[in-house]
N, C-alpha and C positions, 0 to 999 in steps of 0.2 A: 119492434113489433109488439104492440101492447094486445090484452089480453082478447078484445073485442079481435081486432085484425087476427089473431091465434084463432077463437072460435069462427071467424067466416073463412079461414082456408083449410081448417077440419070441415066445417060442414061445405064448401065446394067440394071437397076433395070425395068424400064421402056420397053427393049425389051424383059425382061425376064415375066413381066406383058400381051406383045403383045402375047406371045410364045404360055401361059398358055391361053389367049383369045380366038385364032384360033383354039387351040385343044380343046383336052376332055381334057386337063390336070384341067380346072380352075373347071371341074363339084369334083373333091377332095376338093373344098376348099367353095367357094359359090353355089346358087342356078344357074337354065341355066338362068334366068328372069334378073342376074345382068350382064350377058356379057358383055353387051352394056356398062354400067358403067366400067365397067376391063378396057375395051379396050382405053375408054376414059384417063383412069387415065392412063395407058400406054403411049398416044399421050401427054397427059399431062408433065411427066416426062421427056419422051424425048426433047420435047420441052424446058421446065426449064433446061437442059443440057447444050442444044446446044446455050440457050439465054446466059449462064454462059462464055460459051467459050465464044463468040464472044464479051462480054463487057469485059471481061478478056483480050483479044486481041488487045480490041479499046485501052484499059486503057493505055497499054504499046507500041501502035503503035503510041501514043499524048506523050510518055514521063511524064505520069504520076502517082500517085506522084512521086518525086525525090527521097524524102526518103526512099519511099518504094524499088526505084532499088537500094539505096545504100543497105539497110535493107536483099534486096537478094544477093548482092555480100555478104556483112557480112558473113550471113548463109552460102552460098558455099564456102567461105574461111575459116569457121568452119569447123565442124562437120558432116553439111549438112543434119542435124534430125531437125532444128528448123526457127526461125526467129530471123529478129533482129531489135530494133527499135533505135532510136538517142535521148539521153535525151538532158536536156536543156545545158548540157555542151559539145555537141557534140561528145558523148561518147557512142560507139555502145557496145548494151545488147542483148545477143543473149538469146530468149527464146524458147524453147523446147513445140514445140504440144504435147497434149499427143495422147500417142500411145493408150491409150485403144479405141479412137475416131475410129479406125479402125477395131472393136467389130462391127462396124456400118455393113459391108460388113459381114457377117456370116448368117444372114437371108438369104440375096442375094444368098450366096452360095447353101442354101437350099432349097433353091427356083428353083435355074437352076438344081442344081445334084443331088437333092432330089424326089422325086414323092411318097408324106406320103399317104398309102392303106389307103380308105377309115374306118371309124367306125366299130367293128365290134362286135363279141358276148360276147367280154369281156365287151366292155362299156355296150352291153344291157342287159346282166342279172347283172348288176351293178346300174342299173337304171329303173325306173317306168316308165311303159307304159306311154305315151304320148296321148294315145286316148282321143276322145274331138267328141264331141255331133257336125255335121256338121248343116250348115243352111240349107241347103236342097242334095237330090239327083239327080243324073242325071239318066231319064228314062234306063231300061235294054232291049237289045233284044229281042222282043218275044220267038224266039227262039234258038234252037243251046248252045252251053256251054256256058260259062261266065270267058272273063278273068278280072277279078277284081285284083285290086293295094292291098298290105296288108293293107292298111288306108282302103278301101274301104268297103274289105271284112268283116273288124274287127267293124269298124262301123255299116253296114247294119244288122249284127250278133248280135250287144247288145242292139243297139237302136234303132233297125227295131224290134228285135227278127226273124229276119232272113224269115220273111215274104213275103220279091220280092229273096229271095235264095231259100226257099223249093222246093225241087224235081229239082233242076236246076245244070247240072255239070258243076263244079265252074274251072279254074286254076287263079295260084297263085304262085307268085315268089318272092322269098326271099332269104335269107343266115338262114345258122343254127345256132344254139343255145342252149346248154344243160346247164339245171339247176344242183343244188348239187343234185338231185337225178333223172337227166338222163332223163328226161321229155323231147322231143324235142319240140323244137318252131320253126318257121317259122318268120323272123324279117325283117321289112325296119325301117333304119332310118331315120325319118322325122324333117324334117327343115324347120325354117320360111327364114330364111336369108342364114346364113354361115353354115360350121364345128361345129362351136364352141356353136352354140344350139342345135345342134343335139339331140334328143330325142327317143328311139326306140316304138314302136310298135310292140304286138307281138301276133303270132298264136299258140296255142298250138294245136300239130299235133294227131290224134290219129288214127285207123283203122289199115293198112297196111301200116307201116313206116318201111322205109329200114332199115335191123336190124343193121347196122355198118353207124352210122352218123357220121361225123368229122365238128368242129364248122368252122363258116366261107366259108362253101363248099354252092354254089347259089345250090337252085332245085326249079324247077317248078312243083310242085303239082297238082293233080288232083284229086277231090274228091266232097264232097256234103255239104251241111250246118248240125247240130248238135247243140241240145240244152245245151250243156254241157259248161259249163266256172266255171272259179277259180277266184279270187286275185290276182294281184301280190304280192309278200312277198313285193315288197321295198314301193309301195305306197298304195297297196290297191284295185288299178284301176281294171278294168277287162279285160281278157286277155278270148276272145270265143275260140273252137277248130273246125278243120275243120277233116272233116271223109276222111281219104285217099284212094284213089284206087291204084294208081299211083305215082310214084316220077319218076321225071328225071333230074339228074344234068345238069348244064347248066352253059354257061361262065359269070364270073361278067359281068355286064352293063356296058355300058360307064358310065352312069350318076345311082350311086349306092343309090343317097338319093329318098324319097320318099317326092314330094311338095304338094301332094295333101290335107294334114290333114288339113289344116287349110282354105280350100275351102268353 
């Protein structure tokens, strides 16, 4: 991969970094709190590109090295797959890049004509609740319902014992989730950083649950607090339930993780 082919998979890579910045495409992959950083590394890139081209340009608009444009005639009078340099008996050796360096561009590709669906019921009932004891809460309405995040509600529910919830109708949005025995849950995945810590949190659903659930379908819930909680089978953690009144399907989010658990 010569130096041109270097500087246009920095500079895709880099407006394909801007692309995923400006949209909702980068909340599939980091938190929204890293933007700022995406976009940088984006400017970044492109810049490392365009700096590539133009010493690239300077080098060969000075005529230099010599060697090196005999080294490219060599090559283009070859093969035209490699390079070639002059030993000390002025003897041109054409040597072959390798091709797998061109493995390099296949993330890239994934990146533009890819858009991987967020985490969803398979990773979470694959995985232990992520719940964690917060530093503190944030005061609730006096009045009117209560829409609370699933970190929020599932929190307030084990290590409140649901105290600022009693008698208050709660909503609550999530994707679904069935265990090997058909228990639905209610899940956001919560993230410190990326993807790739993603940990789920979950609600197990109980009261008036739509009798045909399909996993990975969002609903917004309506309902009330309840003393009732389990284990989870993978860690142990505890997993509260919320009383249903209500379900109403709703479209994914833009931004599908939940940042709040570790507030």
């Amino acid at each position: 991969m010569n130096r041109q082919a270097q500087a246009a998979v920095l500079f895709l890579t880099g407006a394909a970094l801007l692309h995923a910045g400006f949209t909702d495409l980068y909340l599939r992959y980091v938190k929204a709190g890293l933007q700022p950083l995406l976009l940088l590394a984006g400017v970044v890139l492109i810049a490392a590109a365009l700096a590539t081209v133009w010493y690239e340009w300077r080098g060969r608009k000075q005529g230099e090295p010599q060697g090196a444009e005999k080294a490219d005639g060599a090559a283009l009078a070859g093969d035209g797959h490699g390079s070639a340099d002059l030993d000390d008996d002025g003897h041109d050796h054409v040597h072959r890049e390798p091709r797998i360096s061109w493995l390099l561009v296949l993330p890239l590709l994934a990146l533009i004509l890819v858009a991987p669906p967020a985490l969803g019921s398979y990773s979470a009932m694959r995985t232990g609740t992520a719940l964690q004891k917060p530093y503190g809460y944030d005061n609730l309405p006096a009045a009117g319902p209560l829409r609370l995040s699933v970190v929020d509600y599932a929190s307030r529910a084990v290590y409140q014992h649901g105290r600022t919830l009693d008698g208050r109708q709660i909503k609550v949005t999530g994707f679904v989730a069935l265990d090997h025995a058909g228990t639905p849950y209610l899940v956001r995945m919560a993230l410190n950083c990326c993807a790739a810590d993603a940990q789920p949190v979950k609600i197990g659903l109980t009261g008036k649950v739509p009798p045909v659930l399909q996993p990975d379908k969002w609903l917004e819930v309506t309902g009330t607090y309840t003393t009732r909680e389990v284990k989870d089978p993978v860690n142990n953690g505890p997993i509260p339930f919320l009383q249903v009144s209500s379900a109403t399907p709703v479209a994914t989010p833009a931004d599908p993780y939940d940042e709040t658990w570790n507030n």
